[in-house]
N, C-alpha and C positions, 0 to 999 in steps of 0.2 A: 485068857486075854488080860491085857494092862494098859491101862489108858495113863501116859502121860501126860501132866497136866500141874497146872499152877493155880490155889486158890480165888486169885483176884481176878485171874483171867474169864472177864466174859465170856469168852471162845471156848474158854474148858470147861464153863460152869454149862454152855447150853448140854455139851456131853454127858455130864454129869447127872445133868437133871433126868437127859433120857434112861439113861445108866438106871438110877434110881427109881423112876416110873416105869422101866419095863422089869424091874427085878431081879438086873443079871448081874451073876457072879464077871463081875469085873474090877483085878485089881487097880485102885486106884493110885497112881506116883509121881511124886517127881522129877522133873527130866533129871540128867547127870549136869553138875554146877556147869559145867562146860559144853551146856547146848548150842549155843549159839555160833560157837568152833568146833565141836567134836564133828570128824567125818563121821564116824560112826552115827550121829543123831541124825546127818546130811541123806544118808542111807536110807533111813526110816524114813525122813520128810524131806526133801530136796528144798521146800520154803521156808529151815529153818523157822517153824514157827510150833504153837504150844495151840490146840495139843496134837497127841497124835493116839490114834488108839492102836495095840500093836497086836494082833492076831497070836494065837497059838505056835504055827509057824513060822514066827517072825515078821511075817509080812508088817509093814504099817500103811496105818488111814490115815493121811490127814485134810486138814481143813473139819471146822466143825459139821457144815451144814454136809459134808460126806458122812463124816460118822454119824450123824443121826439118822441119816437114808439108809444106812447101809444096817445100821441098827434092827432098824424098820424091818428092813427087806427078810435079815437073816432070823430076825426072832417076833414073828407075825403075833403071837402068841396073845402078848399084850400090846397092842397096836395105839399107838397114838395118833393115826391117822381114821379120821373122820369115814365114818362108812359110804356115805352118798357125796358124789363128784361137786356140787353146789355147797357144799359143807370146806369138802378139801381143798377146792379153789379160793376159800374166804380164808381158809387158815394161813395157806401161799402166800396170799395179798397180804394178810396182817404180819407175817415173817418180813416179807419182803418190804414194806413199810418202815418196820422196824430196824430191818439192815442195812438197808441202802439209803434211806433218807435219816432216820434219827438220828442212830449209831454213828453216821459218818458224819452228823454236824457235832456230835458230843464228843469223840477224840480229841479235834481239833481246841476244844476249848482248856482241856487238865495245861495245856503247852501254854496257852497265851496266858492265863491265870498264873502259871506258877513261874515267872520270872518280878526281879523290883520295878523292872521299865516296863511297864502293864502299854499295848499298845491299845488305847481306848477305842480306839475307830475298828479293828482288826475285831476286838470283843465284840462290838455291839454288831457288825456284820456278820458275826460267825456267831450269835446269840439270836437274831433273827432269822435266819440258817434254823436254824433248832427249833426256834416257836412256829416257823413254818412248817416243818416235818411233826413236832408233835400235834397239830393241830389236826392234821391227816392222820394219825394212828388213834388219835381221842376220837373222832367220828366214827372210827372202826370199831370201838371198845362198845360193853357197857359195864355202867360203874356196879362195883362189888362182885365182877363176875370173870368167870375166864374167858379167854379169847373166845371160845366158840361156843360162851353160855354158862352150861353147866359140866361141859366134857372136858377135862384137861387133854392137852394136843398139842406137837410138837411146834404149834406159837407159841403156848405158854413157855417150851424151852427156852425159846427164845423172850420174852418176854420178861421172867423173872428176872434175870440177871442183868437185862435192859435195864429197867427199874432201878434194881440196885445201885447200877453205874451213876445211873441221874443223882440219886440220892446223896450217891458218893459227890457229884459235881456241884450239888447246891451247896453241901456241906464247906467242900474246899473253896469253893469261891465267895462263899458268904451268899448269893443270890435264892435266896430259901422262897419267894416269890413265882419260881420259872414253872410250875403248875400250879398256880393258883387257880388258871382257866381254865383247866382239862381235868376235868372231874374223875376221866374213868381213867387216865392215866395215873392220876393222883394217889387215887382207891385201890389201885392194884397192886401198888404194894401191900396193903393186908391180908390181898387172896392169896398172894405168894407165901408169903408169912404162915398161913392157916392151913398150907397145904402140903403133909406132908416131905412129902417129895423137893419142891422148890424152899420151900421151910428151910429142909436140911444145905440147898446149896445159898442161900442166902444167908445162913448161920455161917457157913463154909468162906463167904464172900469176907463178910463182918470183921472175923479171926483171919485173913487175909492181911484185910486195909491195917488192923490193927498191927501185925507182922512187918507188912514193908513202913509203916509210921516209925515204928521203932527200930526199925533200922537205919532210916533216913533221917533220925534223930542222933542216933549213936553217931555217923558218920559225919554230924556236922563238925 
């Protein structure tokens, strides 16, 4: 198997992470420079999008939150799913948390940030957006710990690489403030950091940003 994928992409990193905490021989790559056009890539993922995990036989998986199910499903072995149904329901909600409400108020913001004509009003409505949604994932948390305590689980997938993006978001917009009130979302970037696994795709993230920064340099 070969998971295509891109350093910076959150979407590859949550892969990635499972990749790595379930211990399977999976090459990591990727795509071909001409993803976005090659029919051949349209094949594999009709969504055009990153990543895609590609099966022995060619088959491909994509969307992340497939490939990590399907992870799950096919390599029980080392399970990231929580043993008792009250445990696995909490980790859902904290994914789901995470994807649906963060996630989608933090995209929105790399765009409005990085133009000269900053639209102020469009910011601070789509920054409230976000303190709203973190404020629900910080109730869910506790600080210095993983999603479901002491058991890494396939929220923390999701979760590290969340983290990261914010990190990236404070950084580039200058707003180094946006968890100042959310303690355990704050903190969570340490346990990512400390823990092997998310360690390595948060290293992976870093060597990333750095990659498209100097690209986006060279090109000015």
């Amino acid at each position: 198997m070969k998971l295509l994928s891109l350093p910076l992409s959150p979407y590859a990193a949550r892969a990635r992470a499972a990749i790595y905490a379930k211990n399977l021989a999976v090459e990591i790559v990727s795509p071909p420079s001409d993803w976005r056009t090659s029919p051949e890539y349209r094949k594999l993922n009709p969504l055009v999008r990153v990543p895609v995990l590609v099966l022995d036989g060619g088959t491909g998986i994509p969307e992340s939150g497939i490939i990590v199910e399907y992870l799950e499903d096919a390599y029980p072995e080392i399970s990231l799913r929580p043993r008792f149904p009250k445990d696995l329901a909490r980790v859902r909600l904290i994914t789901q948390v995470g994807e649906h409400y963060v996630s989608t108020a933090i995209m929105p913001l790399f765009g409005l940030f990085d133009t000269r004509n900053r639209d102020e009003a469009a910011i601070t409505a789509q920054l409230a957006k976000l303190d709203g949604a973190l404020k629900q994932l910080n109730d869910l948390l506790q600080p210095g710990a993983y999603a479901l305590g002491t058991q890494l689980t396939t929220a923390d997938v999701w979760l590290a690489p969340l983290r990261y993006t914010l990190e990236g978001l404070m950084s580039f917009s200058g707003r180094t403030e946006l968890l100042d009130r959310y303690d355990a979302v704050r903190s969570y970037a340490d346990v990512a950091r400390r823990d092997p696994h998310l360690g390595r795709v948060w290293r992976e993230m870093e060597d990333g940003l750095k990659a498209f920064m100097a690209s986006r340099a060279a090109a000015s």
